[in-house]
PDB file of the backbone (N, CA, C, O) and the ligand in Angstrom, with CONECT records:
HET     ZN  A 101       1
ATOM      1  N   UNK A   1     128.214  97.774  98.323  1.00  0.00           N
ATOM      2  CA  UNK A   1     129.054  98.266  99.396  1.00  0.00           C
ATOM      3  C   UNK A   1     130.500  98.421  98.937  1.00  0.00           C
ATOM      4  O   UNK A   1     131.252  99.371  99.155  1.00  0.00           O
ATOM      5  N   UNK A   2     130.750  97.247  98.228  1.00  0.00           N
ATOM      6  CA  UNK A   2     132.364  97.284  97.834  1.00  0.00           C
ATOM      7  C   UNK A   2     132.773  98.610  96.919  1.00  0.00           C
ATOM      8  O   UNK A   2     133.854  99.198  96.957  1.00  0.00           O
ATOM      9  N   UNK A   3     131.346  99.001  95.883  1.00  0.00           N
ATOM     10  CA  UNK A   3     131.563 100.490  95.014  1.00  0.00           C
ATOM     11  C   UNK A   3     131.603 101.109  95.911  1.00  0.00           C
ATOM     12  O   UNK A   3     132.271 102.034  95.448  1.00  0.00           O
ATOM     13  N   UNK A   4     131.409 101.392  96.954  1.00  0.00           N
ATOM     14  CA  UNK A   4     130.292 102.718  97.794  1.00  0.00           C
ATOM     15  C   UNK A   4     132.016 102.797  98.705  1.00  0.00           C
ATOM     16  O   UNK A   4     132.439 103.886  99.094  1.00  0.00           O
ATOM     17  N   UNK A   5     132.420 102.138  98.815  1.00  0.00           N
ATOM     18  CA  UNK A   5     133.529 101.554 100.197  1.00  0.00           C
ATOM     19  C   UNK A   5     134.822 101.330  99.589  1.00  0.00           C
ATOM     20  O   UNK A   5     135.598 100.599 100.204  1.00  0.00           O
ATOM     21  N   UNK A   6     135.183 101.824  98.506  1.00  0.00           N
ATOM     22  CA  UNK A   6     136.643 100.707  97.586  1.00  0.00           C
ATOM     23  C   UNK A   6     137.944 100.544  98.588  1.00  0.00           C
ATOM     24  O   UNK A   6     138.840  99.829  98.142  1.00  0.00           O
ATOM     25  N   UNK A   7     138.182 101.214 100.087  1.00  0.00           N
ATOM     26  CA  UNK A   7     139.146 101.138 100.463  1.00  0.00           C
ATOM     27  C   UNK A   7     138.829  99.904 101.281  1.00  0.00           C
ATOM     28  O   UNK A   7     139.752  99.182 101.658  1.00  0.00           O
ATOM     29  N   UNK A   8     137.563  99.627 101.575  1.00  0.00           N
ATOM     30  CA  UNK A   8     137.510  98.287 102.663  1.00  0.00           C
ATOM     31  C   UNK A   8     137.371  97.316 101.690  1.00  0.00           C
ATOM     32  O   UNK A   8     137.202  97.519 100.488  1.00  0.00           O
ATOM     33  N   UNK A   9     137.471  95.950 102.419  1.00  0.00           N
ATOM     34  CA  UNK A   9     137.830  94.709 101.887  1.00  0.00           C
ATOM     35  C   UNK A   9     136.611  93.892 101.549  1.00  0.00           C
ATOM     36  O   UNK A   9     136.754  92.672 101.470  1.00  0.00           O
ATOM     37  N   UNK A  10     135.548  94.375 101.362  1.00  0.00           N
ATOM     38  CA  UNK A  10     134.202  93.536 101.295  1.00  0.00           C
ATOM     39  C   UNK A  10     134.040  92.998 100.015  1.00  0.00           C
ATOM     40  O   UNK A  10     134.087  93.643  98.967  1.00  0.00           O
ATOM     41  N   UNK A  11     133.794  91.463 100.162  1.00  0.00           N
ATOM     42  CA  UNK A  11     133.964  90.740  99.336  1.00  0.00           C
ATOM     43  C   UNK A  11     132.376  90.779  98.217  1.00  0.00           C
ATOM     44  O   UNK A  11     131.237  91.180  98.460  1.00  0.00           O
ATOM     45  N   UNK A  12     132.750  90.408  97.465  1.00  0.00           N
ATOM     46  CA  UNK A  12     131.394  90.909  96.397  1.00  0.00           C
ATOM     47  C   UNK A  12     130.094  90.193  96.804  1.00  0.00           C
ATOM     48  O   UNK A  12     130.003  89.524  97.834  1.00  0.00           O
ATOM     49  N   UNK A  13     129.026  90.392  95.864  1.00  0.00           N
ATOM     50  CA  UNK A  13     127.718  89.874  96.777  1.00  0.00           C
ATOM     51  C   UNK A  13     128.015  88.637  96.161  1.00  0.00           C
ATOM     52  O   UNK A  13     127.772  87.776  97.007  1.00  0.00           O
ATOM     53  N   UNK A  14     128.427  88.099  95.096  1.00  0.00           N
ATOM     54  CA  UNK A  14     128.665  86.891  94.065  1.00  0.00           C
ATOM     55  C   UNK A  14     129.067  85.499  95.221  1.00  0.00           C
ATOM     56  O   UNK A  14     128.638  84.393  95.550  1.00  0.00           O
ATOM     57  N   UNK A  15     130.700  86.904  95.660  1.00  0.00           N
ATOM     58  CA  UNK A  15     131.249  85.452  97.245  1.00  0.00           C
ATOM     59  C   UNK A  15     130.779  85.516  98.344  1.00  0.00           C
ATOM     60  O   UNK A  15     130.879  84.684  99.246  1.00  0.00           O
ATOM     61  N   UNK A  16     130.127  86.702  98.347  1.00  0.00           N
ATOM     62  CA  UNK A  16     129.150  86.277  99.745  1.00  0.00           C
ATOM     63  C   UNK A  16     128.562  85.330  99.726  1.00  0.00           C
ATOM     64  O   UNK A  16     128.541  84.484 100.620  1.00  0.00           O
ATOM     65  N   UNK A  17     127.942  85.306  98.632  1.00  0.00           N
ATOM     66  CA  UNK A  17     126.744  84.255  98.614  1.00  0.00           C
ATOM     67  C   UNK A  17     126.988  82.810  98.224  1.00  0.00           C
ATOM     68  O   UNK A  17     126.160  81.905  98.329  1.00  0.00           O
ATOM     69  N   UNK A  18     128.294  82.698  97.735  1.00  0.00           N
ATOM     70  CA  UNK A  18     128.842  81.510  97.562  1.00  0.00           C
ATOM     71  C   UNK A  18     129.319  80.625  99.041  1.00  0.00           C
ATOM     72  O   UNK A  18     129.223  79.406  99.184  1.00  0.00           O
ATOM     73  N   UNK A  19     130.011  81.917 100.373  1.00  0.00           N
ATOM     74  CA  UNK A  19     130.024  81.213 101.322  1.00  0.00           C
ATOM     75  C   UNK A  19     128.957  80.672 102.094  1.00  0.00           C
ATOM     76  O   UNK A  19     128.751  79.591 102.644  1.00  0.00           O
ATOM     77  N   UNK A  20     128.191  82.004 101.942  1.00  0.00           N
ATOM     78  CA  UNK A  20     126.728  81.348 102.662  1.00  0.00           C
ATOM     79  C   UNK A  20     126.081  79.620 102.543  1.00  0.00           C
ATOM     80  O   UNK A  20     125.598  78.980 103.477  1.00  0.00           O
ATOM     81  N   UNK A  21     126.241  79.199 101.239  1.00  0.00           N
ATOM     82  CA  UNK A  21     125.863  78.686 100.483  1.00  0.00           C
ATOM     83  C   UNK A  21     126.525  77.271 100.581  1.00  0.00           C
ATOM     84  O   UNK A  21     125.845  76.253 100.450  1.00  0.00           O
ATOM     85  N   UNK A  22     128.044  77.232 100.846  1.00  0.00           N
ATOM     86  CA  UNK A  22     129.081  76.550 101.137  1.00  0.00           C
ATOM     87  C   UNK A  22     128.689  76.702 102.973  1.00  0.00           C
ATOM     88  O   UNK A  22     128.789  75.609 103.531  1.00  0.00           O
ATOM     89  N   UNK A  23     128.432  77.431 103.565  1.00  0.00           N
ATOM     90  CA  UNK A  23     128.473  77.317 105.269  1.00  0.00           C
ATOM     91  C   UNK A  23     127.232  76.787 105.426  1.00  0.00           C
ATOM     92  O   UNK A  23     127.235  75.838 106.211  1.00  0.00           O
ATOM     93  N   UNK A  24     126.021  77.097 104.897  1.00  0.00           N
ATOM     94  CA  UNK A  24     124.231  76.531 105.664  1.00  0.00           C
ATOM     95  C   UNK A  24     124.398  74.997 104.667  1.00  0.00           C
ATOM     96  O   UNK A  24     124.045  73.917 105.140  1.00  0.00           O
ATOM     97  N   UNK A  25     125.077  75.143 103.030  1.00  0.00           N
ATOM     98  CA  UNK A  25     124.286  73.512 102.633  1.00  0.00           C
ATOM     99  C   UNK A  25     123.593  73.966 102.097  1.00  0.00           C
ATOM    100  O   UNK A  25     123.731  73.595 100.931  1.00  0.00           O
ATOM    101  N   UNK A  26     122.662  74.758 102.208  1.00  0.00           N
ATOM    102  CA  UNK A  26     121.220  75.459 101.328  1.00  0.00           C
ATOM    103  C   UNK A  26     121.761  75.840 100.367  1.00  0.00           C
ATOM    104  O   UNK A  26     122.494  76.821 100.487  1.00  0.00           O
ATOM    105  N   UNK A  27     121.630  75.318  99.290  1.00  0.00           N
ATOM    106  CA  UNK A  27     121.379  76.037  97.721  1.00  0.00           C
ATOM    107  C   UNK A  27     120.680  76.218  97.101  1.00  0.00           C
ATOM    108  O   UNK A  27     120.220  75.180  96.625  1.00  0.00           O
ATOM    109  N   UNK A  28     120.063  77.439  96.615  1.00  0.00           N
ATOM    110  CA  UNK A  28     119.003  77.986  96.165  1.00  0.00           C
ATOM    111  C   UNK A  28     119.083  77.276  94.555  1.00  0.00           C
ATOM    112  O   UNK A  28     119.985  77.010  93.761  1.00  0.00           O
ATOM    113  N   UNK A  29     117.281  77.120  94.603  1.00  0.00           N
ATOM    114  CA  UNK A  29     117.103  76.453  93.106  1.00  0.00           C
ATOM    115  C   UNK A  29     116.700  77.530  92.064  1.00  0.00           C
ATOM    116  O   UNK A  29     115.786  78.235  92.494  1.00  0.00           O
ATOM    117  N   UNK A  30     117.118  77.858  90.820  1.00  0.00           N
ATOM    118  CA  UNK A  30     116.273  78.881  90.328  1.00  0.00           C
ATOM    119  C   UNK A  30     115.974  78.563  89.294  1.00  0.00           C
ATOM    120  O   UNK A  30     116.640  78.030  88.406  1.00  0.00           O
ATOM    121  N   UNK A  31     114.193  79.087  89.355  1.00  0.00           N
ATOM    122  CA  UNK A  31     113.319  79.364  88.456  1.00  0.00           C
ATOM    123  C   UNK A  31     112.999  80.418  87.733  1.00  0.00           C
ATOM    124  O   UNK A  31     113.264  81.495  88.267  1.00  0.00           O
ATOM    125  N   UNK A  32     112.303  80.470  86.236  1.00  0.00           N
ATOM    126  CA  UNK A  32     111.974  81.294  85.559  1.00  0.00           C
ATOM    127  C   UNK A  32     110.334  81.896  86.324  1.00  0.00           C
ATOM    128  O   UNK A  32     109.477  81.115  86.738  1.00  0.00           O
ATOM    129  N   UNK A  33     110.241  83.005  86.352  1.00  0.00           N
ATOM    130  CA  UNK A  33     108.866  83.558  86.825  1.00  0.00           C
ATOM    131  C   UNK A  33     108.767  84.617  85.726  1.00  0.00           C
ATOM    132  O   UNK A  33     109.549  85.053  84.881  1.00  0.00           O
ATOM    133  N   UNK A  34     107.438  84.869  86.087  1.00  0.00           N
ATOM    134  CA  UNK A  34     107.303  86.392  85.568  1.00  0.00           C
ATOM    135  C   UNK A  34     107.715  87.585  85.832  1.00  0.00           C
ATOM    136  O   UNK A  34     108.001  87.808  87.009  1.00  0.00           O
ATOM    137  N   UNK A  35     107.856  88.621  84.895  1.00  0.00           N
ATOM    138  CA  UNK A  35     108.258  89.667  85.279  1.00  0.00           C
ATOM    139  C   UNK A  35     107.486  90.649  86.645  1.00  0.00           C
ATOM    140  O   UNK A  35     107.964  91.556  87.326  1.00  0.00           O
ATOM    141  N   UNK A  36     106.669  90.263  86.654  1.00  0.00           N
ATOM    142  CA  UNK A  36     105.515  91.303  87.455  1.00  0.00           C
ATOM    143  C   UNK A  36     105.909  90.046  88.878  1.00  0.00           C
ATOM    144  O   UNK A  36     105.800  90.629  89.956  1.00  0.00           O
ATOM    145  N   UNK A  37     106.218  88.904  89.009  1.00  0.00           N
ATOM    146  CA  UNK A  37     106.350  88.152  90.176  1.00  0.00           C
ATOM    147  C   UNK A  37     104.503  87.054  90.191  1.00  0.00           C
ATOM    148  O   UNK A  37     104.100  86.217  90.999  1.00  0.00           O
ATOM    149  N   UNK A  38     103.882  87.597  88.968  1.00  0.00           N
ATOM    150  CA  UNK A  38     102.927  86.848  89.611  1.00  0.00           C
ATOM    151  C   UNK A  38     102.900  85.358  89.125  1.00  0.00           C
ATOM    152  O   UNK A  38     101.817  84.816  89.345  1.00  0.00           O
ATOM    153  N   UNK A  39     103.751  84.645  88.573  1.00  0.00           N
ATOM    154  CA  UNK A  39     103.833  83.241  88.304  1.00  0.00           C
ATOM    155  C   UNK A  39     105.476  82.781  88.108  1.00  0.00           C
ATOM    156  O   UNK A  39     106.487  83.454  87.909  1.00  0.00           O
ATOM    157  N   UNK A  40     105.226  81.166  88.275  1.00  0.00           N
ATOM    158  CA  UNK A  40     106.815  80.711  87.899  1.00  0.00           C
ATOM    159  C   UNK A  40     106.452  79.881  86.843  1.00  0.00           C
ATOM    160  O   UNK A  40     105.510  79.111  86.656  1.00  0.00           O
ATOM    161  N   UNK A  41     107.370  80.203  86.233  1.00  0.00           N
ATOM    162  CA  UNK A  41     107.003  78.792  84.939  1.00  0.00           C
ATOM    163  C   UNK A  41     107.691  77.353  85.035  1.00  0.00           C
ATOM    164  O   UNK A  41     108.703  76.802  84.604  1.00  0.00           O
ATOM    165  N   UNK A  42     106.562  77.040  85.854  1.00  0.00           N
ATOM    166  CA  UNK A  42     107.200  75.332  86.187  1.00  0.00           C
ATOM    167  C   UNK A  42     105.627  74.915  86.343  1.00  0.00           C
ATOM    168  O   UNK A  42     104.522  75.445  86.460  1.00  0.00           O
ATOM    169  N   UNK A  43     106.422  73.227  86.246  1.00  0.00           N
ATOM    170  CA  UNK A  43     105.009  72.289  86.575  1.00  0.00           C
ATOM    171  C   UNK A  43     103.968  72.820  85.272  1.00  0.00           C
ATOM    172  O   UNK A  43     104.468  72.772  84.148  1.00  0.00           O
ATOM    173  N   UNK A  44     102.715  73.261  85.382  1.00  0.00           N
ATOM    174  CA  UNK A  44     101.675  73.463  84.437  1.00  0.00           C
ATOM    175  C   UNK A  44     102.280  74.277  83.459  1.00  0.00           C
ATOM    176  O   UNK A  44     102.328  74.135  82.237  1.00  0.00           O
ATOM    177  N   UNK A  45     102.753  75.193  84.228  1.00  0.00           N
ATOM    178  CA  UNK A  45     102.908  76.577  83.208  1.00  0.00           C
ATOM    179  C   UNK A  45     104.677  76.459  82.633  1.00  0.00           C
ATOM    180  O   UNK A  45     105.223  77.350  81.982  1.00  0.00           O
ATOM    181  N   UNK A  46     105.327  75.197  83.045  1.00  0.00           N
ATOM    182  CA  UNK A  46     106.463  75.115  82.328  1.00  0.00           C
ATOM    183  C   UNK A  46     106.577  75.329  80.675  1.00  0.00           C
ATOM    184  O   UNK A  46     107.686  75.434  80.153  1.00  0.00           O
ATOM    185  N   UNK A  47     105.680  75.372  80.104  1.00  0.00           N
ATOM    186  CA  UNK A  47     106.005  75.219  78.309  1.00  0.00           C
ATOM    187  C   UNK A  47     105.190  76.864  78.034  1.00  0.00           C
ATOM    188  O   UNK A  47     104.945  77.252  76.892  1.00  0.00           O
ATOM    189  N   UNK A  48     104.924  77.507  79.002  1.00  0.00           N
ATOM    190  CA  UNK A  48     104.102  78.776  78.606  1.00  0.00           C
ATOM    191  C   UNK A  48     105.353  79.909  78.006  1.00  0.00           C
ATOM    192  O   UNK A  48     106.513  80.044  78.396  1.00  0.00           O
ATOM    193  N   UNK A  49     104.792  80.448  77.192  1.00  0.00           N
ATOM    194  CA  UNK A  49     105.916  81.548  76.554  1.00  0.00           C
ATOM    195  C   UNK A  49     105.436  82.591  77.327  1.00  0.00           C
ATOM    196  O   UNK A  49     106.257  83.388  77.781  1.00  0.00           O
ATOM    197  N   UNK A  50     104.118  82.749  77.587  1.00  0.00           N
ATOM    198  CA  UNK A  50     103.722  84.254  77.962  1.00  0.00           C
ATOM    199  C   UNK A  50     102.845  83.914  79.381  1.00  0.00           C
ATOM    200  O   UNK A  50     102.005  83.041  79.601  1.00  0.00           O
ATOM    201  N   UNK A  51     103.499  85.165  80.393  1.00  0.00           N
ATOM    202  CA  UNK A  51     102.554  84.822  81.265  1.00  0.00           C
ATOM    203  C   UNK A  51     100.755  84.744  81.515  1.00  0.00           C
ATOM    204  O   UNK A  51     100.243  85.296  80.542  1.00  0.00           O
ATOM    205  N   UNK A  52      99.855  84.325  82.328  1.00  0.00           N
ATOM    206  CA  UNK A  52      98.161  83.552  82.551  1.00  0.00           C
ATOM    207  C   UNK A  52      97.806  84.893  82.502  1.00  0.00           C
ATOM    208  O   UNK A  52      96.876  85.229  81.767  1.00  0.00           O
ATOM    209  N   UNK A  53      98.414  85.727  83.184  1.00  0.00           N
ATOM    210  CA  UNK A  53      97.690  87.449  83.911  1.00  0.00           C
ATOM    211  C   UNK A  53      98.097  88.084  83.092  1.00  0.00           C
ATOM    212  O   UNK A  53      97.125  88.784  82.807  1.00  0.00           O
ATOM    213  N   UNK A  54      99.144  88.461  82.254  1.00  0.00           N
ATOM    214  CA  UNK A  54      99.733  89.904  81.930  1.00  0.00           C
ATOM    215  C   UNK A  54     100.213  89.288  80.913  1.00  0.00           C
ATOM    216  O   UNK A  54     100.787  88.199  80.879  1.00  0.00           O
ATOM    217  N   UNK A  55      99.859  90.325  79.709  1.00  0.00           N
ATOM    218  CA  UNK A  55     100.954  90.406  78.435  1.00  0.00           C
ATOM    219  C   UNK A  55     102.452  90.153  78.398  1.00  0.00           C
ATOM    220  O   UNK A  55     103.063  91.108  77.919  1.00  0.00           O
ATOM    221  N   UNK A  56     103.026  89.379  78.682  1.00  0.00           N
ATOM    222  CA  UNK A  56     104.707  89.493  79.326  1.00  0.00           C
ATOM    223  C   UNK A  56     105.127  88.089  78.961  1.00  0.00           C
ATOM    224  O   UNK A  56     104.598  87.020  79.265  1.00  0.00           O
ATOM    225  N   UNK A  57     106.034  88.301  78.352  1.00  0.00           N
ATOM    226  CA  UNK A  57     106.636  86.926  77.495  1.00  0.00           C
ATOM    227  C   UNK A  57     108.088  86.510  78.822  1.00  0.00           C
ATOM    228  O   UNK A  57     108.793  87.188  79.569  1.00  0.00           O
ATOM    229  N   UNK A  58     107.972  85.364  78.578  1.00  0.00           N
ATOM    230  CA  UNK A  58     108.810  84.931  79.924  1.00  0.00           C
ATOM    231  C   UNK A  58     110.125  84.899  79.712  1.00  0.00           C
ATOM    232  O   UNK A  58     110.788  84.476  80.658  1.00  0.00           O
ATOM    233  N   UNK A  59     110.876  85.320  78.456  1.00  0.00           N
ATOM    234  CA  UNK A  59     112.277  85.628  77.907  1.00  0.00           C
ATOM    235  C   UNK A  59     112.334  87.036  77.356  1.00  0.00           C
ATOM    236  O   UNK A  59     111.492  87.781  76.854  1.00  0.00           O
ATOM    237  N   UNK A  60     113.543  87.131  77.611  1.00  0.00           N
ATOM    238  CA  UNK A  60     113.534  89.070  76.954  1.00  0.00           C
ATOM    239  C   UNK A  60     113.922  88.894  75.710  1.00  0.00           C
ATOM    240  O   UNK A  60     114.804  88.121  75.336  1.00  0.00           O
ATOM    241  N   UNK A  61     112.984  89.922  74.760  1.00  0.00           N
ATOM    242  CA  UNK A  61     113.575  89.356  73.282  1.00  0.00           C
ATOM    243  C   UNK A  61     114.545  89.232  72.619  1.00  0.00           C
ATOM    244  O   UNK A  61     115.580  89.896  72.688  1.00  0.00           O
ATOM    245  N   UNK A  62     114.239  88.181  71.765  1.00  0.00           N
ATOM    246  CA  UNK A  62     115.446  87.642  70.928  1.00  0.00           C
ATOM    247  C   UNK A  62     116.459  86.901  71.823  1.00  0.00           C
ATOM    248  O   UNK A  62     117.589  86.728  71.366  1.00  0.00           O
ATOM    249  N   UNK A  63     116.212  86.527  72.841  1.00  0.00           N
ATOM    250  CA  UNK A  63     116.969  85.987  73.870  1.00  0.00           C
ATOM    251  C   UNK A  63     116.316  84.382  74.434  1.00  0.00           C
ATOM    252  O   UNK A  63     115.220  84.018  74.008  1.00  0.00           O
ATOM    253  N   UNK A  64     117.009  83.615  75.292  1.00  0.00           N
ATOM    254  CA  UNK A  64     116.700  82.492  75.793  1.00  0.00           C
ATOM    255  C   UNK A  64     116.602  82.382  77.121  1.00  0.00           C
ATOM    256  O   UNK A  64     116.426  81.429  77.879  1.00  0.00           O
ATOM    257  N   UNK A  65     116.870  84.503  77.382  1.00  0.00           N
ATOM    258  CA  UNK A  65     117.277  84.584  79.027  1.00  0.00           C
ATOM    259  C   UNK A  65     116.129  85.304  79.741  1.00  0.00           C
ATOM    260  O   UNK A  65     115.621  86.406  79.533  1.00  0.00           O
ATOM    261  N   UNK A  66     115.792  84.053  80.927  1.00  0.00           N
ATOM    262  CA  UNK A  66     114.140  84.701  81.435  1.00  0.00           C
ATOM    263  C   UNK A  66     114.388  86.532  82.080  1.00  0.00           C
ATOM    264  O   UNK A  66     115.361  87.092  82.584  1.00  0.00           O
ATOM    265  N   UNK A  67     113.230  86.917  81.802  1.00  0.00           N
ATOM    266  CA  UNK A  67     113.238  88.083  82.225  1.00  0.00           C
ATOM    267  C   UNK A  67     113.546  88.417  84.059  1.00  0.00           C
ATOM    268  O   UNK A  67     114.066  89.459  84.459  1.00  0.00           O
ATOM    269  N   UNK A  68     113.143  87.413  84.857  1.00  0.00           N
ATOM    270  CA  UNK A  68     112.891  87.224  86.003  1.00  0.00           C
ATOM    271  C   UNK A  68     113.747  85.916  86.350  1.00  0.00           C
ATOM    272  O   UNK A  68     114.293  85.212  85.501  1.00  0.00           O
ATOM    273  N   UNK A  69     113.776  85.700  87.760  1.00  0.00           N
ATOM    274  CA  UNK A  69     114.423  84.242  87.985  1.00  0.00           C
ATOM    275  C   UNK A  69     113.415  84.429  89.426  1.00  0.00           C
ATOM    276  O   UNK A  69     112.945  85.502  89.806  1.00  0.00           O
ATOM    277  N   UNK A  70     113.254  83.248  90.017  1.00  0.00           N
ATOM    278  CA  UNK A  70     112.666  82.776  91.727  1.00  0.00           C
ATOM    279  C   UNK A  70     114.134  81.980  92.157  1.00  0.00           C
ATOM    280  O   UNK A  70     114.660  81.128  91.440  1.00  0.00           O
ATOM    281  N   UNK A  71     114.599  82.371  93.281  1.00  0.00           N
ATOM    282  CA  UNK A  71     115.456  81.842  94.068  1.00  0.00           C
ATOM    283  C   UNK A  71     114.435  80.677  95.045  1.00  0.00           C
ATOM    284  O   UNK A  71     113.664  81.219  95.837  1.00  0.00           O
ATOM    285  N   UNK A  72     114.430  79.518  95.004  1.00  0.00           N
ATOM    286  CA  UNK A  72     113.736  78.859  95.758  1.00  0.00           C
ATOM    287  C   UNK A  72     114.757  78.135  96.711  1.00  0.00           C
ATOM    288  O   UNK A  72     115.665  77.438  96.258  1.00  0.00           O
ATOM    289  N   UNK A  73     114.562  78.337  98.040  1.00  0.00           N
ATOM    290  CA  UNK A  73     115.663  77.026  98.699  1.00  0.00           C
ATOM    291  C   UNK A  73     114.996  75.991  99.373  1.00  0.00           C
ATOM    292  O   UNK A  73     114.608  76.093 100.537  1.00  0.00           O
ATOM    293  N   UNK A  74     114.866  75.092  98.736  1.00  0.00           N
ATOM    294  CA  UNK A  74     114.368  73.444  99.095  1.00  0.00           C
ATOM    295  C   UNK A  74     114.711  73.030 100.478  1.00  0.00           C
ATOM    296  O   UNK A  74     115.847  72.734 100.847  1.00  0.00           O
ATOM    297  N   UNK A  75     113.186  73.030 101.531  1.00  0.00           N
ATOM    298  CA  UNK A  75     113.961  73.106 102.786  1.00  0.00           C
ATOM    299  C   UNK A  75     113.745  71.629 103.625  1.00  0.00           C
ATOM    300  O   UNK A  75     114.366  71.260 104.622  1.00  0.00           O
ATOM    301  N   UNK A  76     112.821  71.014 103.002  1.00  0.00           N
ATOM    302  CA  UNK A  76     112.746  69.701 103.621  1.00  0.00           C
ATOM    303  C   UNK A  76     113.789  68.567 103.256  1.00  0.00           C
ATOM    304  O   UNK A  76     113.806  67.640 104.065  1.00  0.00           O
ATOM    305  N   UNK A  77     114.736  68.460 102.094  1.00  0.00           N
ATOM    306  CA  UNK A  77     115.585  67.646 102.543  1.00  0.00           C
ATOM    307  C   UNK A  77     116.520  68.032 103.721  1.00  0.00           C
ATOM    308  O   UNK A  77     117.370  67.286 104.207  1.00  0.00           O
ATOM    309  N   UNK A  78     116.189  69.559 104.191  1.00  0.00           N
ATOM    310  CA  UNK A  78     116.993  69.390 105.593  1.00  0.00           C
ATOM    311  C   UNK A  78     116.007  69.596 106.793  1.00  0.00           C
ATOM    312  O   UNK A  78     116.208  70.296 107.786  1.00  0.00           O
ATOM    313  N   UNK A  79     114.951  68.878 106.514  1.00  0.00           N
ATOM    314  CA  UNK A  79     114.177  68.919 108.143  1.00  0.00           C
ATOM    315  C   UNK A  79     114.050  67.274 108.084  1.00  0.00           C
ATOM    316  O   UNK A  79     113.898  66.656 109.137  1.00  0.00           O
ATOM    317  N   UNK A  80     114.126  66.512 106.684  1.00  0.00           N
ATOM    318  CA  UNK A  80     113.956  65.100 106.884  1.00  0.00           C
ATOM    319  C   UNK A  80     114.770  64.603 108.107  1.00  0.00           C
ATOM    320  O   UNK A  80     114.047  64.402 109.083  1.00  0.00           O
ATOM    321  N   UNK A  81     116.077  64.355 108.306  1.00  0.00           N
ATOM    322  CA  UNK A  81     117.266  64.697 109.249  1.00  0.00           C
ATOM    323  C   UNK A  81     116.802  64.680 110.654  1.00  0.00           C
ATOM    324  O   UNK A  81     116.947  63.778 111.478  1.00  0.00           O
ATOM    325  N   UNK A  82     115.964  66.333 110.850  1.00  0.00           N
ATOM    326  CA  UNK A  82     115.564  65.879 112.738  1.00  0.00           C
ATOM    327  C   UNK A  82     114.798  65.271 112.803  1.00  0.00           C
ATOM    328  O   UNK A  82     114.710  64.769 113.924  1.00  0.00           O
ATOM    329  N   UNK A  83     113.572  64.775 111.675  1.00  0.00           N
ATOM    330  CA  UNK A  83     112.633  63.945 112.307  1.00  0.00           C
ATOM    331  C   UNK A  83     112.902  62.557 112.122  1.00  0.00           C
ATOM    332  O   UNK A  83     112.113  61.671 112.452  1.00  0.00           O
ATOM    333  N   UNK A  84     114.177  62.341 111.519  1.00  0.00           N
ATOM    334  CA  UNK A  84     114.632  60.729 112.161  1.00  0.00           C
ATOM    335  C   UNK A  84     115.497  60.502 113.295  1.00  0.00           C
ATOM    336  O   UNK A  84     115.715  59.380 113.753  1.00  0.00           O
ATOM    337  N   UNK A  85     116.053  61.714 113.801  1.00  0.00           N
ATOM    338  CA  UNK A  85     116.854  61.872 114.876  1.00  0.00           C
ATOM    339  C   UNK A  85     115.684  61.955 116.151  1.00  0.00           C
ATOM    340  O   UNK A  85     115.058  63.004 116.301  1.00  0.00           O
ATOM    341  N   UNK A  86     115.438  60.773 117.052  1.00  0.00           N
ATOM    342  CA  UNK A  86     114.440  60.694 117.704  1.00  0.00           C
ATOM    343  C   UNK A  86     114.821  62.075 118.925  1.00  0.00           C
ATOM    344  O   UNK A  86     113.900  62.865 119.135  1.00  0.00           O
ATOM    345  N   UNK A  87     116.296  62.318 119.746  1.00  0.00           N
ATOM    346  CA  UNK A  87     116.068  63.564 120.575  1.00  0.00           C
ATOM    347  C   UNK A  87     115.173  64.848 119.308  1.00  0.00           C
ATOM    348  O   UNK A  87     114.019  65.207 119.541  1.00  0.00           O
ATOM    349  N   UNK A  88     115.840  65.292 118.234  1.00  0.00           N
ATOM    350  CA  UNK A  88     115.168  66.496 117.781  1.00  0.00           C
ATOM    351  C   UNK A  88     113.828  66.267 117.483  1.00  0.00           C
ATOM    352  O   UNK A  88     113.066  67.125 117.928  1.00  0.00           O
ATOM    353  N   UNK A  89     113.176  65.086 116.672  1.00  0.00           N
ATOM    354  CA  UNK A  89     111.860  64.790 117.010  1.00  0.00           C
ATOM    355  C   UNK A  89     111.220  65.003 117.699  1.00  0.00           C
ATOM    356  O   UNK A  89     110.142  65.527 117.418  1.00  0.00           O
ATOM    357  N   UNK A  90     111.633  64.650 119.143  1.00  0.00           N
ATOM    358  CA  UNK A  90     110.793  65.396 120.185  1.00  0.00           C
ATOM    359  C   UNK A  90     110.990  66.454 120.771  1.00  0.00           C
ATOM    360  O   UNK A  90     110.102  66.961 121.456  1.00  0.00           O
ATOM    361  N   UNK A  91     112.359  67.085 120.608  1.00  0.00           N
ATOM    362  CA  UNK A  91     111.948  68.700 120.545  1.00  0.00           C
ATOM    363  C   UNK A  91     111.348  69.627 119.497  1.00  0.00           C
ATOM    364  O   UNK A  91     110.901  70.711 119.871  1.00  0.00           O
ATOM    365  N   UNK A  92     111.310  69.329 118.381  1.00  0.00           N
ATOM    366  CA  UNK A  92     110.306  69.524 117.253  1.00  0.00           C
ATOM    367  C   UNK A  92     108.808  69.331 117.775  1.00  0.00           C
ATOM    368  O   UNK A  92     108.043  69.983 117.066  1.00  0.00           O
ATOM    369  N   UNK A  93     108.207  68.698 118.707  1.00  0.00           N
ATOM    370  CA  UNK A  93     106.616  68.438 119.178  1.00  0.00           C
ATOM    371  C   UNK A  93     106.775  69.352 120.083  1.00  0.00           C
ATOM    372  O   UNK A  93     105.697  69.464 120.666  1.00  0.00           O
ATOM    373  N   UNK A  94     107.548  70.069 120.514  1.00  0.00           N
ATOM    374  CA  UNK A  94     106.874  70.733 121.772  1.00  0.00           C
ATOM    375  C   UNK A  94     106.211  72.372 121.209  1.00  0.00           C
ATOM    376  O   UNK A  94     105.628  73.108 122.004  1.00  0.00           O
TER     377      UNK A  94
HETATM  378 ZN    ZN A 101     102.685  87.619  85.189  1.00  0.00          ZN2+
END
């Protein structure tokens, strides 16, 4: 928007997402996946060079930098919170 727009004031997607980020608390975790989206390389498949399905090496060559990333945002350390707070607890059951 900010290329498309240079006379308005819109701040880049970089600080957008930094306020977002700074305003919800949610910070996204990121993972290496595959290029095609069909795996992340964590847990089992953490030490895999190449992805289970497809010919596709999980770094672009000659590099250390994954081809792909997964934005994951970890959401139960913020639901732990209402279910010790006994009012949201029980608006959470209904
Ligand atoms: Zn794959």
């Amino acid at each position: 928007m900010c290329f498309i727009y240079p006379s308005t004031n819109i701040p880049s997607l970089r600080l957008t997402s930094s306020h977002v980020v700074f305003l919800s608390g949610l910070e996204p975790v990121l993972y290496n996946c595959c290029i095609n989206s069909c795996c992340c390389y964590l847990g089992p498949n953490a030490d895999l060079e190449c992805c289970l399905h497809y010919d596709a090496s999980q770094f672009c060559p000659s590099s250390c930098i994954a081809h792909q990333k997964f934005f994951y945002i970890p959401t139960i350390p913020y639901l732990v919170p209402f279910y010790k707070n006994p009012e949201m607890h029980a608006k959470m059951q209904y």
